[in-house]
N, C-alpha and C positions, 0 to 999 in steps of 0.2 A: 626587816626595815630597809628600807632604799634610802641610802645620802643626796646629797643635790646632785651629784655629777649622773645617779641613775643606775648606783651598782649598787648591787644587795650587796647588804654587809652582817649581817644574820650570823651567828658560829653555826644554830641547827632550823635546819626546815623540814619541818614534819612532812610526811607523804601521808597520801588520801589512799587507801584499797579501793580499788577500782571497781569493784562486787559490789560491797555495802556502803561505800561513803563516805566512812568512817575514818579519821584520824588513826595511824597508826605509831603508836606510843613508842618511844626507846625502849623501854622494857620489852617492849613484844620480839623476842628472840625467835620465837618459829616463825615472824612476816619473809617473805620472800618478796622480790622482785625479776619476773621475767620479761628476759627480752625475746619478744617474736622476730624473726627475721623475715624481711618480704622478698618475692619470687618473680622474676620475670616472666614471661609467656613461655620458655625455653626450661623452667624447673629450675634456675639458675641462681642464688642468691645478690642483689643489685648493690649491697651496701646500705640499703636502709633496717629501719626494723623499726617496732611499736613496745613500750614497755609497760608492761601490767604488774603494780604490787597488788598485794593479797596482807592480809590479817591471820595470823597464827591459829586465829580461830575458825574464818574461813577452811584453813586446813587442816584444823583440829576434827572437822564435821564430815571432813571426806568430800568436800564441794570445790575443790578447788580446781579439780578436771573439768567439769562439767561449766566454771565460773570463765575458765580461760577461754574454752570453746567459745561458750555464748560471746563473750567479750568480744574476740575476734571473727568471729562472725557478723557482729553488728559494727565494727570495726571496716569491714570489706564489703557492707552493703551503704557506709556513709561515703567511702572511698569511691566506688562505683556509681552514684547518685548524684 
């Protein structure tokens, strides 16, 4: 919930797995959240970076390699576009 002044005042905000969609619950103990770090032309890390959560279940399936990849892949063809 936002007050008048325009600050969330929420105790929890749920995050969305970036794969499937899906709400990721408190209980779900095996969600992870990764951060990708981005690279300059030089190999160099710049100080930014993109964060991807996942779902427990996501990584209960063995897809979570393959979820990250795609992610950032279509992640660095919006960026370039």
């Amino acid at each position: 919930m936002i007050n008048d002044e325009g600050v969330t005042v929420d105790l929890y905000i749920p995050r969305k797995c970036a794969w499937t969609n899906k709400l990721i619950t408190a209980k779900d103990h095996a969600s992870v959240q990764v951060n990708v770090g981005h690279l300059n032309e030089e190999g160099v890390y710049n100080g930014q970076f993109s964060t991807f959560a996942l779902t427990g279940k996501v990584r209960c399936m063995g897809e979570s390699d393959s979820a990250i990849d795609l992610l950032w892949k279509k992640k660095q063809a919006e960026s370039s576009a």
